[in-house]
C-alpha positions as CSV (number, residue, x, y, z in Angstrom):
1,X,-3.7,79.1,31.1
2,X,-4.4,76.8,28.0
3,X,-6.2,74.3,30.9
4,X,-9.1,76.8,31.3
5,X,-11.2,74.1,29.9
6,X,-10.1,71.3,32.0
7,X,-10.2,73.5,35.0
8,X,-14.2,74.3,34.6
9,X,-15.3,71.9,33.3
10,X,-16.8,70.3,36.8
11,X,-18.5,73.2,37.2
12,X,-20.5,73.8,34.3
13,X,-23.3,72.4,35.4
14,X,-23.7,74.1,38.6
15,X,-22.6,77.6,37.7
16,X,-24.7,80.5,36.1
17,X,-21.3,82.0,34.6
18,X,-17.9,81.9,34.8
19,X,-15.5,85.0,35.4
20,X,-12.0,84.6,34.2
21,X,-9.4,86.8,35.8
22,X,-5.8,86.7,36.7
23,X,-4.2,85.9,40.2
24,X,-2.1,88.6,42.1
25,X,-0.1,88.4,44.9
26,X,-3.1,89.9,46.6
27,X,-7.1,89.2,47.6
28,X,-8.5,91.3,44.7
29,X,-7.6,93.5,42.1
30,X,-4.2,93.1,41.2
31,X,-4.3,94.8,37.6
32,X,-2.6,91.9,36.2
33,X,-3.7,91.2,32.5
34,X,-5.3,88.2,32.3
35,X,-4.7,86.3,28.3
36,X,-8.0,86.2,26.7
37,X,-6.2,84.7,24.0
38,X,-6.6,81.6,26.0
39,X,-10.5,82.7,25.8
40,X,-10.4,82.9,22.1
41,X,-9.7,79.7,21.0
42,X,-11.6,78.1,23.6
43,X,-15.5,77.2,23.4
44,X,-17.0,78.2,26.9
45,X,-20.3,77.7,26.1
46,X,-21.4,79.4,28.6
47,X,-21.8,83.1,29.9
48,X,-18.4,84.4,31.0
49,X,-17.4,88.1,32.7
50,X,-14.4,89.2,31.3
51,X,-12.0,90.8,34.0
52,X,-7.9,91.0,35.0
53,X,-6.7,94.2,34.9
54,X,-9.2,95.8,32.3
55,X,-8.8,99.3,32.3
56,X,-9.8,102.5,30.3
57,X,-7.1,102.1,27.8
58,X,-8.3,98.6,26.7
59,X,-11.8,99.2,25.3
60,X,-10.9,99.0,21.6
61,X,-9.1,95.6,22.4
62,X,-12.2,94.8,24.7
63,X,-14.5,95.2,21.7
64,X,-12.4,93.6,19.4
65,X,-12.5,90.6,21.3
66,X,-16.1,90.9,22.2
67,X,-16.8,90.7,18.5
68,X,-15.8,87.2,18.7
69,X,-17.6,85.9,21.9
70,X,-21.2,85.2,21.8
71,X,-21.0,84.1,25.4
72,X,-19.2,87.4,26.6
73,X,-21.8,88.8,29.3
74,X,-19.9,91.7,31.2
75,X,-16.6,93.1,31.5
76,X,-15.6,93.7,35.1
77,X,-13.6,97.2,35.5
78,X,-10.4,98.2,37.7
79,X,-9.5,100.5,39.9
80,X,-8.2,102.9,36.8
81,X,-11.7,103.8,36.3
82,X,-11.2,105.2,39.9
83,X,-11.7,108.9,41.0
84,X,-10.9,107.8,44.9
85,X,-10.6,104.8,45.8
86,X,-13.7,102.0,45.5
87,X,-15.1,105.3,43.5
88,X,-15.9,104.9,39.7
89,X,-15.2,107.9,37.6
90,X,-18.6,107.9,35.5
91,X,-17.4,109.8,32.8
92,X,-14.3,107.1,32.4
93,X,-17.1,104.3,32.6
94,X,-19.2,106.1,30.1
95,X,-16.0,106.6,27.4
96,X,-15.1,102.9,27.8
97,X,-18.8,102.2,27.8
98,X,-19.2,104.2,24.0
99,X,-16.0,102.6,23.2
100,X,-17.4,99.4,23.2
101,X,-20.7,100.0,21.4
102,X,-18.7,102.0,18.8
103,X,-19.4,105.2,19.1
């Protein structure tokens, strides 16, 4: 929410990174969205993974908002990227993966 600030702020100086995901009804991935809008106009100034409900649909909005975060480290996948489950299609990771670097 628009208290993403606020919220990590007493960590800052003891984290390496911050990941900023969505919470679910559940322990894990819940392939809720999370608003990285609320990213945007905020100054994390520091590295961040990007996840909540990322999947391989959303690499073009992935790299659009990438273009605009310097702090942007990774981008943590969902279970759409998912042959079986807890295993990763490659060739889906490697799509979003060009996506992303824009080819």
């Amino acid at each position: 929410d628009e208290d993403v600030l606020w919220r990590i702020h007493p960590y800052r100086e003891t984290v390496d990174m911050f990941l900023f995901d969505s919470a679910g009804a559940s322990y894990g991935g819940n392939g809720v969205p999370f608003d990285w809008q609320v990213l945007a106009r905020t100054d994390v100034d520091k590295p961040f993974f990007l996840s909540g409900g990322i999947g391989p649909e959303d690499a073009d909005r992935v790299r659009e908002f990438a273009a605009g975060q310097s702090d942007l480290f990774a981008v943590d996948v969902n279970s759409r990227f998912e042959s079986a489950p807890g295993v990763k299609d490659m060739d889906k990771v490697a799509g979003f993966c060009r996506t992303l670097r824009g080819g």
